[in-house]
C-alpha positions as CSV (number, residue, x, y, z in Angstrom):
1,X,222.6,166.3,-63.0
2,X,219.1,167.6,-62.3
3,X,218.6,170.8,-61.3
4,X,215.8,169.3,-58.5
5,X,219.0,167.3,-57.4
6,X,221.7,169.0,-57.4
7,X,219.9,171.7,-55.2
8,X,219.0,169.1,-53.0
9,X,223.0,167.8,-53.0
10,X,223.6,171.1,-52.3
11,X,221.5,171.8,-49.1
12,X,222.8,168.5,-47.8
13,X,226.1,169.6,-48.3
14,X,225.6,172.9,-46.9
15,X,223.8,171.7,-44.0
16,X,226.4,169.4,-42.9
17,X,229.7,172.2,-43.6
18,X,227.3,174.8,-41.3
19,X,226.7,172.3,-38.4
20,X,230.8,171.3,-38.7
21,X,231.0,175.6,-38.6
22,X,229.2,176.2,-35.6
23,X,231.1,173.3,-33.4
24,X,234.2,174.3,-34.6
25,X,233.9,178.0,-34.2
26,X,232.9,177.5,-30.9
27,X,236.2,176.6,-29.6
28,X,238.2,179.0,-32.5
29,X,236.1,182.1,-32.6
30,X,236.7,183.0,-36.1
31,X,233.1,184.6,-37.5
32,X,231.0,186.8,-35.7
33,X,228.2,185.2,-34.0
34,X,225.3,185.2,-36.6
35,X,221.7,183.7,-35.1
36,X,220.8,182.9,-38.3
37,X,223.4,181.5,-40.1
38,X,221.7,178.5,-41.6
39,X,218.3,180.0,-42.9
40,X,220.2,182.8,-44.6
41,X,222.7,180.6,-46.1
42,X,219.7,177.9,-47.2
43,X,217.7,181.0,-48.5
44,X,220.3,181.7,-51.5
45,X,221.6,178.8,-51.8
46,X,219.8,177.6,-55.1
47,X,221.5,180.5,-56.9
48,X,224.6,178.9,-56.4
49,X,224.2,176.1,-58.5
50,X,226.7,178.1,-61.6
51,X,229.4,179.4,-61.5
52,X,233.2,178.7,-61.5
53,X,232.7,179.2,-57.3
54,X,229.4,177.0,-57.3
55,X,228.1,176.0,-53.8
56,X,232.0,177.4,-51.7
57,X,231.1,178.6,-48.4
58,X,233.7,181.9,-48.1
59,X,234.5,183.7,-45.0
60,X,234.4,187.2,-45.5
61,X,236.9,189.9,-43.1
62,X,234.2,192.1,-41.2
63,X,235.8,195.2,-43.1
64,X,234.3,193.9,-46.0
65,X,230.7,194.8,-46.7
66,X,227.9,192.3,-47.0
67,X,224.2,192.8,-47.7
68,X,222.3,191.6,-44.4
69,X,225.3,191.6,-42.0
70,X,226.2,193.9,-40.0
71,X,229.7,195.4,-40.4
72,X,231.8,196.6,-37.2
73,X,235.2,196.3,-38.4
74,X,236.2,194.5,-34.9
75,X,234.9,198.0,-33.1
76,X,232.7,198.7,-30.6
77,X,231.5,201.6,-33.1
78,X,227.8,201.3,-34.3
79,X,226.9,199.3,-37.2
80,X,225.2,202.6,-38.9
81,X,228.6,204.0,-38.9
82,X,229.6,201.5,-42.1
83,X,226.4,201.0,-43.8
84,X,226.2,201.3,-47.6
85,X,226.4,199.4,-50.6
86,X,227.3,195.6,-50.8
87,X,231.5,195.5,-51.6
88,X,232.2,194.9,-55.2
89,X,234.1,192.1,-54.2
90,X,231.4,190.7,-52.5
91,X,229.5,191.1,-55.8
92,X,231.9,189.3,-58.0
93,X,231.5,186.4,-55.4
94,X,228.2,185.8,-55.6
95,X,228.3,186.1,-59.2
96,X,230.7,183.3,-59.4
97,X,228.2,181.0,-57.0
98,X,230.0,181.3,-53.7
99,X,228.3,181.6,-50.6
100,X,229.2,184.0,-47.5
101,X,229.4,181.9,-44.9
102,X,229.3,184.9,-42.3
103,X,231.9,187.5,-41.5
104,X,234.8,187.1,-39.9
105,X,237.0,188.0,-37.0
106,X,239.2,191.4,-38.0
107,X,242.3,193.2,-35.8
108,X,239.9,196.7,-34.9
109,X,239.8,198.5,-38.2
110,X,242.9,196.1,-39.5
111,X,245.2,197.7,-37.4
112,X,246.7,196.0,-34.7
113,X,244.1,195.7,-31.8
114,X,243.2,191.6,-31.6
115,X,239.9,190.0,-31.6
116,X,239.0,187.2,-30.0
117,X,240.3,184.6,-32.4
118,X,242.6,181.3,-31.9
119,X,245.2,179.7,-33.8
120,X,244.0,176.5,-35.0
121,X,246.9,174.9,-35.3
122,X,248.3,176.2,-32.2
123,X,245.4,177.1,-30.0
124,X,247.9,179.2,-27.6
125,X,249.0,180.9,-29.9
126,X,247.8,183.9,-32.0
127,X,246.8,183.6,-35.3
128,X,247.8,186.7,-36.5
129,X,246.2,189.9,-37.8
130,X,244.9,191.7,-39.3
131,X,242.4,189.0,-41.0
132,X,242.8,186.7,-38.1
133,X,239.7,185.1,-38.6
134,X,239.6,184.6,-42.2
135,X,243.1,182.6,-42.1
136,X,241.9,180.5,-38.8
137,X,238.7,180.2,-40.5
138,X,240.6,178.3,-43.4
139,X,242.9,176.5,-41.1
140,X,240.3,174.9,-39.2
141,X,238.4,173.6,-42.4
142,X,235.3,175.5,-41.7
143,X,235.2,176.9,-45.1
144,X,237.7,176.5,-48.4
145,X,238.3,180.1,-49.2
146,X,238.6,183.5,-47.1
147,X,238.9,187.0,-48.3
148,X,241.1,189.3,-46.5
149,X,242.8,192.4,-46.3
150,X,246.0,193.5,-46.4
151,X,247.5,196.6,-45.9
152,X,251.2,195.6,-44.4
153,X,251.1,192.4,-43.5
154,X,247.3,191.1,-42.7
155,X,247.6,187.8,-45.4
156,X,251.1,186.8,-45.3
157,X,251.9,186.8,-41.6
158,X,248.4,184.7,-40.4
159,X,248.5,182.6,-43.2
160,X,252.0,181.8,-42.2
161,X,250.9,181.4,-38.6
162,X,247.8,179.0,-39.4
163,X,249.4,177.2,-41.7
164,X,247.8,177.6,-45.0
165,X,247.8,179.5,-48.5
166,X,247.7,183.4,-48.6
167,X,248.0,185.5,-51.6
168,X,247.8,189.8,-51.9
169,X,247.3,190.3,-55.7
170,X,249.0,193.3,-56.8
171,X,247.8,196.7,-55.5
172,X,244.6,198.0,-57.2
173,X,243.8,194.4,-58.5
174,X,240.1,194.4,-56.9
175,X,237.9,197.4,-56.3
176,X,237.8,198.7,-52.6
177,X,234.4,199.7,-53.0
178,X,232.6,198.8,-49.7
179,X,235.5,198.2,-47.9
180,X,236.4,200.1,-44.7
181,X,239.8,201.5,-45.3
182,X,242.9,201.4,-43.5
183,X,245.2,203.3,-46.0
184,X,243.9,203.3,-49.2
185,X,246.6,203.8,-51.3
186,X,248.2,200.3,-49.5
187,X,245.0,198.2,-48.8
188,X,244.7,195.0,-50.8
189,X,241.6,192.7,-50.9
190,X,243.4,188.8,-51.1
191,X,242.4,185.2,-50.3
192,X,243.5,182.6,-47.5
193,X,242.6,178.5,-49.2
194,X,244.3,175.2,-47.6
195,X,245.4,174.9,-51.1
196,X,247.0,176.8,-53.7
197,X,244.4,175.5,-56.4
198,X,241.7,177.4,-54.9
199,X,243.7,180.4,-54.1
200,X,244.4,180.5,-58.2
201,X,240.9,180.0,-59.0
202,X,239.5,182.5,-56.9
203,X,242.4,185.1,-57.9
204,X,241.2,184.3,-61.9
205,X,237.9,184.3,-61.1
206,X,237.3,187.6,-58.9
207,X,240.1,189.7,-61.2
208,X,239.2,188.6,-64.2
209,X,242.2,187.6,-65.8
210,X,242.4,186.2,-69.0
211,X,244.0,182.3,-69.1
212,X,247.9,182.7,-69.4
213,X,250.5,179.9,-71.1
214,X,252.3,178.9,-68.0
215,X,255.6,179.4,-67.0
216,X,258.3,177.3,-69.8
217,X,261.1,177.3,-66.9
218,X,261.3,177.4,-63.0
219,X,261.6,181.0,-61.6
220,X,264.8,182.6,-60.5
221,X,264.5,183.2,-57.0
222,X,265.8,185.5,-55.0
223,X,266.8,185.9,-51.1
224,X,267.5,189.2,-50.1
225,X,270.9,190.4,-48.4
226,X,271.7,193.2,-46.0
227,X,269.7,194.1,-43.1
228,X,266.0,192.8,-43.9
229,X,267.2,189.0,-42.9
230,X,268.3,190.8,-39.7
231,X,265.0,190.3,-38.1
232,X,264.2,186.9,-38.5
233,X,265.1,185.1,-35.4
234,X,267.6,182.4,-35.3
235,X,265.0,179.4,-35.1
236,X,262.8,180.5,-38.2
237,X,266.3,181.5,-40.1
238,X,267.4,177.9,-39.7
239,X,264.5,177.0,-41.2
240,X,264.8,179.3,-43.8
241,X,268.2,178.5,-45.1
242,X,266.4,174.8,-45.1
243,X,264.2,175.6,-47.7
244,X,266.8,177.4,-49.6
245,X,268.6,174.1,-49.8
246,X,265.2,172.3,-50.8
247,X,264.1,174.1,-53.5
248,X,268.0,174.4,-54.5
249,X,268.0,170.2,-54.7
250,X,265.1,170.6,-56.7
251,X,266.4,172.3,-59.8
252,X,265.6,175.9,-58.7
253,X,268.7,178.3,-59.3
254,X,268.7,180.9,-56.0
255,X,270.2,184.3,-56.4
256,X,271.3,186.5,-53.8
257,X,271.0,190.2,-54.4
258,X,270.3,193.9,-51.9
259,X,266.4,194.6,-51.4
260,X,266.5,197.5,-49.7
261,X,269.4,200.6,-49.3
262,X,267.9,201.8,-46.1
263,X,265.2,200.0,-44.3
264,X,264.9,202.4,-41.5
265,X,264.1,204.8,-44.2
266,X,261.4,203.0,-45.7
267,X,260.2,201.9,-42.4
268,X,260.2,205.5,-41.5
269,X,258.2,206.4,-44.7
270,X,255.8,203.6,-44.8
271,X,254.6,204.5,-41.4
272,X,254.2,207.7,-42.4
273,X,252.2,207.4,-45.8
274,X,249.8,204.6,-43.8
275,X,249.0,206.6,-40.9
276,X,248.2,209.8,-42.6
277,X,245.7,208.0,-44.4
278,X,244.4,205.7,-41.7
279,X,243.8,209.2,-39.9
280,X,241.5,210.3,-43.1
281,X,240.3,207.8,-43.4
282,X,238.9,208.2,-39.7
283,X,238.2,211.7,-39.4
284,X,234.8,211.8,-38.8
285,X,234.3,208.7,-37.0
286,X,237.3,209.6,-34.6
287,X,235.7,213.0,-34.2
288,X,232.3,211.3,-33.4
289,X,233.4,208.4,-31.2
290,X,236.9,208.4,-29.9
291,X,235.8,207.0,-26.6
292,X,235.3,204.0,-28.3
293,X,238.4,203.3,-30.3
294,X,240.9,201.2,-28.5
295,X,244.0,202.7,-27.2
296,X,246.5,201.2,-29.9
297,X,244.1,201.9,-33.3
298,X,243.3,205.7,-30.8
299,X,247.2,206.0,-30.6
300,X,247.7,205.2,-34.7
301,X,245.2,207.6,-35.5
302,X,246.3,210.5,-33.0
303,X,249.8,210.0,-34.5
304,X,248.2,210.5,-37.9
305,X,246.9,213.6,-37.0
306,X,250.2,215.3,-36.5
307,X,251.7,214.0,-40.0
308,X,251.2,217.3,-42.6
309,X,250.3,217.1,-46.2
310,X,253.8,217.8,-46.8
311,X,255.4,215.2,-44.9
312,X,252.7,212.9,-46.7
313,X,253.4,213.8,-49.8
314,X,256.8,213.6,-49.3
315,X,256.7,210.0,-48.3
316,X,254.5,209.7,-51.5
317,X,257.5,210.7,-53.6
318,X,259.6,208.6,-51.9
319,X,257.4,205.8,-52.5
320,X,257.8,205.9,-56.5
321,X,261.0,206.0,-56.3
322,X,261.3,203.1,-54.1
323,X,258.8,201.0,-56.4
324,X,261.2,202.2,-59.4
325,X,264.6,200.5,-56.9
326,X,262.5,197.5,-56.6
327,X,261.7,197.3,-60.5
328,X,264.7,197.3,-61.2
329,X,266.5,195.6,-58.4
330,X,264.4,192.8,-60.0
331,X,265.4,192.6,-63.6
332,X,268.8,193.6,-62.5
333,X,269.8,190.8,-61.2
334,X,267.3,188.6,-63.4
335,X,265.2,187.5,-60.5
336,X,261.2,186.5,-61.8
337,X,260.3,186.1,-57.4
338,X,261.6,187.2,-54.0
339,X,262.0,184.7,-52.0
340,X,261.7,185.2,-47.9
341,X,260.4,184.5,-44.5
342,X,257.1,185.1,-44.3
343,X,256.8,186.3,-40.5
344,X,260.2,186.6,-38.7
345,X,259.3,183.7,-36.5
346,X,257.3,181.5,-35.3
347,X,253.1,182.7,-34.4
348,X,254.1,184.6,-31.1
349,X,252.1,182.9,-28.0
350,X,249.0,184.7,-26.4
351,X,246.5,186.6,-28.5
352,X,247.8,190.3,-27.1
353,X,249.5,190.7,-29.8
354,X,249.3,189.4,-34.0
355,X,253.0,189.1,-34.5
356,X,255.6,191.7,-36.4
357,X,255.1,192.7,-40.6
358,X,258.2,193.4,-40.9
359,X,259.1,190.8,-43.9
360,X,256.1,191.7,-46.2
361,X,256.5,196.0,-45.5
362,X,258.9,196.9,-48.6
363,X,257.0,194.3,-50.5
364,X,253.8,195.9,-49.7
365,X,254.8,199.7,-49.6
366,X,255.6,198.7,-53.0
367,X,252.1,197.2,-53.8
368,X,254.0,193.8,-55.6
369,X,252.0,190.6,-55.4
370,X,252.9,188.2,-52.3
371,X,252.0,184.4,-52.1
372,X,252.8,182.7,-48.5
373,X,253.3,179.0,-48.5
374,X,252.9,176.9,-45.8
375,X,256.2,175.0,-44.6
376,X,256.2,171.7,-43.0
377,X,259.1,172.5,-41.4
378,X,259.1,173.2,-37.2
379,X,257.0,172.4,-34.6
380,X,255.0,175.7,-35.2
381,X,253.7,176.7,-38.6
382,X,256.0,178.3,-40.4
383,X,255.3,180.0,-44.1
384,X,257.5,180.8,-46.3
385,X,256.7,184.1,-48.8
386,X,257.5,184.7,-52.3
387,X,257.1,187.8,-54.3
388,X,256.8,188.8,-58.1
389,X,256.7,192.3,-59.7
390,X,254.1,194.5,-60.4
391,X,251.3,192.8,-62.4
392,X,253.2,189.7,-62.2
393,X,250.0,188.1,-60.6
394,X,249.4,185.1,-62.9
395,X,253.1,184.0,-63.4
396,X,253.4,184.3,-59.4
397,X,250.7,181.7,-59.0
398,X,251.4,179.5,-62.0
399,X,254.7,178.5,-60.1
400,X,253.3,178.1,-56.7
401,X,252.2,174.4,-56.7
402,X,255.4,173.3,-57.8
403,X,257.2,175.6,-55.3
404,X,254.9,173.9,-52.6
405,X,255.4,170.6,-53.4
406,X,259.0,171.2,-53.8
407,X,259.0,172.7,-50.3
408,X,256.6,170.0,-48.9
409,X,259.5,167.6,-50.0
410,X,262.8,166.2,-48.5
């Protein structure tokens, strides 16, 4: 095509996905408000003509640096407070041709303190956090691909409750560079797409990987027993057990085998290795503008304030053990993915709250990659989470359209 018209294909194109954006996200709330939206988009859009990502509009989580926006992380705290260079992520973006779209709605400083944003799919209802407006973004077709954070459970649980792809690569699989920190040694930049083809090309394309000979056999999967299960409520566990039986009919062999020896343990050390950090990570902005903080992410950090270097690195210890248990937990019992509720129940209604973690914490304490399918099961979305081992990244996602279609199937 010429390059005279495909650049004018492309500002057609854009034009009509920003006017769609802006009547939409009237209604869902998902990006900040940005006055000029169109001109900066319009401005760099004929350097977007290359690139495996040529011409996608991406949301981007307002923890995430961006040259030109401002970045609050869903606080009340001043712009200058963040400022610095673009996020390497960001960078790799552009590179690839995509096109920030705007930032979008984030729980305050990806804890647990909602914005503003709606459920698409169930406008009542929230849409989860942290990166609530990165999944709703997605789920309401503004724009193919999101990039969110994750530091428990801020992919899996909205994508589950919007309905649509999430994936959290493996712990350390993209620079944190320009991001503003929960915990550091937990947070985990990922993706939110309507599809699982985009979620793999933007995972190949922003890490880097090399192409990989896919899978020669389904996955083993495995559903964990003991006490995890224990918190899925009755409703979503029905569901579950009917996409057990689904993906059993379609040739997949299920294993049953122990997760976790003590979840109120890890529960108890998770919480305690996430808020030490969160309340480094926050030391001088706390110390500078606590008044400002709102009284959940105040309480987090206060709380991480009275957890010592010992206790810290304590749970620090305990962690590497734990990721050892899982290792071999895995290969144990032969299992290639995990296979689980994504959220313990349907999205919860009201936006006061963005639902429970508590199916992705081990999986994230242990920073494995973690794909969440959407389910067409239920009158509410539903998603349903599977997780490989360390590293396991590519195999993870070379099995995910086939799981999805087997679970889109009756």
């Amino acid at each position: 095509m010429d390059g005279a018209v495909g650049r004018a294909d492309l500002a057609i194109r854009i034009e009509e996905a920003l006017i769609q954006l802006a009547k939409t996200d009237r209604e869902i709330r998902a990006f900040l408000p940005e006055s000029d939206r169109r001109d900066r988009i319009q401005a760099v859009s004929s350097a977007a003509l290359d690139g495996p990502l040529a011409g996608m509009l991406v949301g981007v989580k307002d923890v995430i640096r961006v040259t030109g926006l401002d970045t609050r992380a869903g606080s009340a705290l001043p712009a200058e407070a963040f400022a610095g260079p673009q996020a390497a992520v960001v960078d790799r973006l552009i590179a690839a041709g995509a096109l920030v779209a705007g930032k979008t709605v984030t729980a305050e400083f990806a804890v647990t303190e909602p914005g503003p944003t709606r459920n698409p799919r169930a406008l009542s209802h929230t849409p989860g956090g942290s990166s609530s407006g990165s999944a709703a973004a997605v789920a309401a077709g503004m724009v193919p691909l999101a990039l969110g954070t994750q530091t428990v459970g801020s992919i899996i649980r909205p994508a589950a409750f919007c309905g649509v792809v999430g994936f959290r690569p493996t712990w350390g699989s993209l620079p944190l560079d320009g991001v503003v920190t929960n915990a550091r040694s937990l947070d985990t930049v990922g993706f939110f797409a309507r599809d699982v083809a985009t979620v793999a090309l933007a995972a190949h394309t922003l890490c880097g990987w090399e192409a990989e000979t896919p899978r020669a056999r389904q996955p083993v999967l495995g559903v964990p027993t003991g006490h995890y299960l224990d918190a899925v409520d009755p409703d979503a566990r029905r569901l579950f057990d009917t996409q057990i039986d689904r993906l059993r009919d379609h040739g997949y062999e299920i294993r049953t085998a122990p997760l976790v020896d003590d979840l109120t343990e890890m529960r108890h050390h998770l919480r305690q290795f996430q808020r030490f950090e969160l309340a480094q990570a926050h030391q001088q902005w706390f110390t500078a503008y606590e008044s400002l903080y709102r009284p959940a992410t105040a309480a987090a950090i206060r709380d991480g304030q009275n957890i010592t270097s010992a206790q810290y690195l304590d749970s620090g210890r305990w962690r590497d053990h734990f990721i050892q248990a899982m290792t071999r937990r895995m290969t144990g019992n032969a299992i290639d993915l995990w296979m689980t509720p994504a959220a313990p129940g349907a999205p919860p209604r009201g936006l006061s709250s963005t639902g429970s973690a508590v199916m992705s914490a081990p999986f994230s304490f242990a920073g494995l990659p973690a794909l969440s399918l959407p389910s067409p099961d239920g009158t509410l979305p539903h998603g349903v989470q599977f997780v490989a081992a360390r590293h396991q990244d590519q195999p993870l996602l070379s099995s995910a359209a086939d799981l999805h279609l087997s679970l889109s199937m009756s």
